[in-house]
N, C-alpha and C positions, 0 to 999 in steps of 0.2 A: 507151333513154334518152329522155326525157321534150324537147321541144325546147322552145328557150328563148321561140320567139316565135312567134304566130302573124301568118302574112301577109292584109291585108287587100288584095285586087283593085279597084283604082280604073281605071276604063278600059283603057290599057294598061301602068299603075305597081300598085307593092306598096307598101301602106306597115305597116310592122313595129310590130306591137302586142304586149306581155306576155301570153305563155301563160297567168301567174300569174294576171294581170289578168282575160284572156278566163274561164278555168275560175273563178275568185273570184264574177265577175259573173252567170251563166250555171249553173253545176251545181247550184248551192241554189235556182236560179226555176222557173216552172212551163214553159222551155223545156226544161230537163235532156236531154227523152229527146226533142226535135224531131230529123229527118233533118239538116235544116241544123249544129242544134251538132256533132253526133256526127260527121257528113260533114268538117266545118271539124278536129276535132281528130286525126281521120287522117288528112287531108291537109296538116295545118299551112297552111290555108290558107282564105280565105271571102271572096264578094264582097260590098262594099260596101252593096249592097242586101239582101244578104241579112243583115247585123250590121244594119242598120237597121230590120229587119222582127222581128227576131228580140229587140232590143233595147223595141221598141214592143209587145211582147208581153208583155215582163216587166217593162214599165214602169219599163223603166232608160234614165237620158237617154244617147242611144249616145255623144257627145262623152268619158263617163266610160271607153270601151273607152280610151282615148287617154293617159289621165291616170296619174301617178306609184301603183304598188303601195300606198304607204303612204295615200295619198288615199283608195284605192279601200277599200282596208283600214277605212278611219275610217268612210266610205260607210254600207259594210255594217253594221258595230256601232251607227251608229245607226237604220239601217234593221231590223235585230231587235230594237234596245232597245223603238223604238214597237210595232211587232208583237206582243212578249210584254209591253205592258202588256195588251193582249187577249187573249190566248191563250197557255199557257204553251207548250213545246216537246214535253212530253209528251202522252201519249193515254189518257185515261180506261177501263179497258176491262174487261169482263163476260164471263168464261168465255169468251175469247177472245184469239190471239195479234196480233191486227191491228192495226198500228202506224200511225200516220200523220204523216207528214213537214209540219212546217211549209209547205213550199214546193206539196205540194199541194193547201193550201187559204189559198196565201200573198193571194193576189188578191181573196180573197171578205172575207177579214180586213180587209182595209186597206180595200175596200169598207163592210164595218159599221163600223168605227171612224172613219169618215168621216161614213157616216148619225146616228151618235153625236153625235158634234160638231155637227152642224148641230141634231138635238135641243135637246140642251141649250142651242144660242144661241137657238134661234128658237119653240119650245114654252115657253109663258109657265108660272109654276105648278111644275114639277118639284120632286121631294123627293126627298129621297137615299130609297132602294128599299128596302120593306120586307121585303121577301123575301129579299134580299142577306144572307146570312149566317145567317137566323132557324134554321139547322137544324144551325149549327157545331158547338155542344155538344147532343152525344144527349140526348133526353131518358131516361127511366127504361126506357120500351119504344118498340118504334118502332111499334106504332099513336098511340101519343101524338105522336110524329113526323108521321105522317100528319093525325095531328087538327092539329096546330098547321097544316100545311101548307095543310090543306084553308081552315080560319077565316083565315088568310092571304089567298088567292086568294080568295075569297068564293064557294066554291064546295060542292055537296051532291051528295055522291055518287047522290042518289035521282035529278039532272039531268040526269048524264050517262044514268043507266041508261033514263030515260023520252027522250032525243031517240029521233026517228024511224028516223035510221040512224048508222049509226058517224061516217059523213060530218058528221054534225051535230054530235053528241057532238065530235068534234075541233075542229069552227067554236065549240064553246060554250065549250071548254077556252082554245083561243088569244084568244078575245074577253076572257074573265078575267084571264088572263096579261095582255094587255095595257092593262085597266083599271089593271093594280096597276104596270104601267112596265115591264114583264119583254116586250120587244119581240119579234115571232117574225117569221123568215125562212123561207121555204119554197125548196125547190131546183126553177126552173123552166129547163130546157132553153134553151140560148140568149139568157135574160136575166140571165145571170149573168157578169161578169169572167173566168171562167176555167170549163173544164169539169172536171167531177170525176170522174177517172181513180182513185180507189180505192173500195174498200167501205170505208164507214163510216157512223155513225148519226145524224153531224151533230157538232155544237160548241155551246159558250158561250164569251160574248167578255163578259169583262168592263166594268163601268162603275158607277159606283156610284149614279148614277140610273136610266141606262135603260141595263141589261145583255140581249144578244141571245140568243137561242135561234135557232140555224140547224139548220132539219132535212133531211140527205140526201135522204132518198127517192130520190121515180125508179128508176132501172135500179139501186140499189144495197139492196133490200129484199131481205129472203131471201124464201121462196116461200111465204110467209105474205101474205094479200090486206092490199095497201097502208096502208088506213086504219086497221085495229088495232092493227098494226106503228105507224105514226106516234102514236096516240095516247099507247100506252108510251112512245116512244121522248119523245117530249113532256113525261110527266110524268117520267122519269129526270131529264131536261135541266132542267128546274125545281127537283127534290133537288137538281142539283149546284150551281147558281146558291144555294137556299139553306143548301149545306152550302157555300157559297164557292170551288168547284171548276169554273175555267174552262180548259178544255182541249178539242181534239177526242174524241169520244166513239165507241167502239168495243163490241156487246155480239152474242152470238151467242144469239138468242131460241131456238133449239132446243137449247141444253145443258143438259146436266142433272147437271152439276158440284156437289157440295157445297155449297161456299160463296163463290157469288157476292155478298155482300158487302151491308152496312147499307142503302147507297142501294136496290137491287135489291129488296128485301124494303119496304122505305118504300113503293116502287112497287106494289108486290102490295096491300099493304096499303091505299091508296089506290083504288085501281082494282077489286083481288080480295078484300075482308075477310075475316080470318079465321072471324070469328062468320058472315057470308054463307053462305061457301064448304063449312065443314061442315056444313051443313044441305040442301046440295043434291045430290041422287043424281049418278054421275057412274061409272054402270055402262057404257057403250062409248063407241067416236067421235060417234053422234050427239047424247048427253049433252053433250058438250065446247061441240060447236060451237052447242047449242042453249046452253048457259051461257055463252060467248063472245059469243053476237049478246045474249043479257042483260046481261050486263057492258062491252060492247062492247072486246070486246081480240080476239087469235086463237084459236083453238083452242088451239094449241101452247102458248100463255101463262098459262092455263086449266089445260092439262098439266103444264108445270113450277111452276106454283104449286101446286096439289095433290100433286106429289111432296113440292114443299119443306115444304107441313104434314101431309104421313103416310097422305093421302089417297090416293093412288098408289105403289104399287114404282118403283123406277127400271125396271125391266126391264116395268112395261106401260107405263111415262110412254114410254121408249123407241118402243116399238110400234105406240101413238099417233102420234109423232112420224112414225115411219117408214112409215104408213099416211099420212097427211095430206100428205106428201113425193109419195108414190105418185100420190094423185090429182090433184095440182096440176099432174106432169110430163103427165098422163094429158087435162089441158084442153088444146085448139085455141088456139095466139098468135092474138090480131088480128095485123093487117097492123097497117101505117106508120099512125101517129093526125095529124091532126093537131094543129098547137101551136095554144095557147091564143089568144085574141087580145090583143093587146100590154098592153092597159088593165089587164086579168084577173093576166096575167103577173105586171107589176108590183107590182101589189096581192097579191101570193101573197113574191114576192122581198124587196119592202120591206118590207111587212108594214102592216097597216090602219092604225094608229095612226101611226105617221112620215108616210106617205100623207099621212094626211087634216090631222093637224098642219102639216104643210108646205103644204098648200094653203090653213089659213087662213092662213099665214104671209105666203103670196103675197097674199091677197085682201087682206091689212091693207098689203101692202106695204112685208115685211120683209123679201122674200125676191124675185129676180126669178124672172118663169118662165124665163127660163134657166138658171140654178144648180140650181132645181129641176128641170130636163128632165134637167143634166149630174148631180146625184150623187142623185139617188131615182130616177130612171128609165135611168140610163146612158144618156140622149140616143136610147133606143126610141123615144119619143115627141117630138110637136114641140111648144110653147104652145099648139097653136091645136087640140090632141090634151086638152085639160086639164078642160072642160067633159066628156067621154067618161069619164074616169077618176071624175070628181067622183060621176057618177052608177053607175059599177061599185064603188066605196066604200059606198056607202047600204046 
């Protein structure tokens, strides 16, 4: 039987809070799976410091553990209502079963929908987004999908394929993105609100000026090298932004599923063209990966695009895949790297374009450098840190 209250330890008193209340406030946040809550709910019991720590976690004011069911109740509903105007509750997902819960990526949300808001007060100029929507209704085929997308972003497939390394190609792709208002966040280790505890491929959060693209990465790539993974995963997240689809994003780059769906193939098409792609040999692995470093994507994505146009059997796309698995387990981990430096960080989390908006905001003195240190930088840095950033923006 479920107990009615949980006790909270104040020195050498208890004072009796709602179970209802405790699990209400708590199981939907990014504390859910801490020691402390899990500890507090088998033992009906939790010290004061430890609801305080655990409430400043989840960015809940702790005074609310306190408060009537029905309050708490009202709390919450409107704490999801603002949440899914950014992001729905569902997960976008690609030949894959991977679900992702609001709450673990509740804190990054309300983060960008924050950087949002300051946008739009303080960036002069804004126009509702052209990208937002432009890809609702299909066109007739979807390389005409891709063509619209591309004359959209202002971008030539011959740009990407000519940057020097993938690494560039990706800085060339988020620089476009963010000429046309479609802001990009990257996942950098410890400059983010919250750590992210799932595989996933990132999100879109809604806006109808400046809508975010948030890309995972990090420790959550499959064994595909970083940068070709993120640059797909990049342009996916731009389909769904203009097919008006903002939700966390899930896809599993080595399946080779039927039909992974309109967005999916938009992306190939983009990146892999069909006229391109059957004109080039693509007789073993080092065919792939020399066509991958041309195109700048993986191997593996090289792979299942050429399944999906006839180019490959499932049964060698397979083989492929399972060869390139082989060698990746077969490379030496570095050791511990270390993290970026702060200035770097931020400019990768907040993304160039809010950055650098928000600092002329400051310099006109629209914006203090403190507001700016607390919601563009999570207070990483200090004012006198801002000069250093200025110049990592360039």
């Amino acid at each position: 039987m479920t107990p009615s209250n949980i006790d909270v330890i104040i020195g050498t008193g208890r004072v009796p809070i709602s179970h209802e209340v405790f699990t209400a406030l708590l199981e939907n946040s990014v504390v859910h799976g801490r020691a402390p809550y899990r500890k507090a709910l088998k033992a009906s019991s939790i010290h004061y410091s430890e609801l305080v720590a655990l409430a400043r976690k989840a960015e809940i004011p702790h005074p609310l553990f306190f408060a009537p069911p029905e309050l708490v109740q009202e709390q919450i509903r409107k704490k999801n209502e603002k949440l899914l105007q950014g992001v729905a509750p569902s997960t976008f997902t690609v030949s894959t079963r991977t679900a992702v819960e609001l709450r673990d990526v509740e804190l990054i949300v309300k983060d960008l929908l924050r950087k949002q808001n300051l946008a739009r007060k303080h960036a002069p100029g804004l126009q509702r987004n052209r990208i937002l929507g432009l890809l609702r209704q299909p066109r007739r085929t979807v390389r005409e999908d891709a063509e619209a997308l591309l004359d959209a972003i202002g971008l030539d497939r011959r740009e990407i394929r000519e940057s020097k390394t993938k690494e560039a190609a990706l800085e060339l792709i988020i620089s476009r993105l963010e000429e046309n208002q479609v802001l990009v966040s990257r996942s950098v280790r410890g400059f983010m609100p919250q750590l992210i505890e799932v595989r996933f491929s990132g999100m879109t959060v809604r806006d109808s000026k400046v809508p975010y693209i948030f890309l995972a990465g990090g420790d959550h790539l499959d064994f595909q090298e970083p940068t070709g993974r993120q640059i797909f995963t990049l342009v996916l997240m731009a389909v769904l932004v203009g097919r008006g689809i903002f939700e966390p994003v899930s896809f599993d780059a080595q399946s080779i599923a039927p039909a992974p769906g309109r967005e999916y193939d938009i992306v190939g098409e983009v990146l892999m063209p069909e006229t391109d792609l059957r004109e080039i040999s693509l007789r073993d692995l080092d065919d792939l990966k020399a066509v991958s470093d041309q195109f700048k994507v993986t191997p593996s994505a090289i792979a299942v695009r050429a399944m999906r146009l006839g180019r490959l059997s499932p049964e060698e796309t397979r083989g492929h895949l399972d060869a390139l698995e082989t060698e990746f387990r077969a490379i030496p981990k570095n050791g511990p790297r270390h993290g970026p430096k702060p200035v770097n960080a931020i400019r990768k989390y907040s993304g160039r374009f809010l950055a650098s908006s928000m600092l002329r905001a400051v310099d006109q003195g629209r914006l203090s450098p403190g507001d700016f240190c607390r919601v563009v930088c999570l207070n990483r840095i200090r004012p006198h840190d801002l000069d250093e950033l200025r110049a990592a923006l360039r």
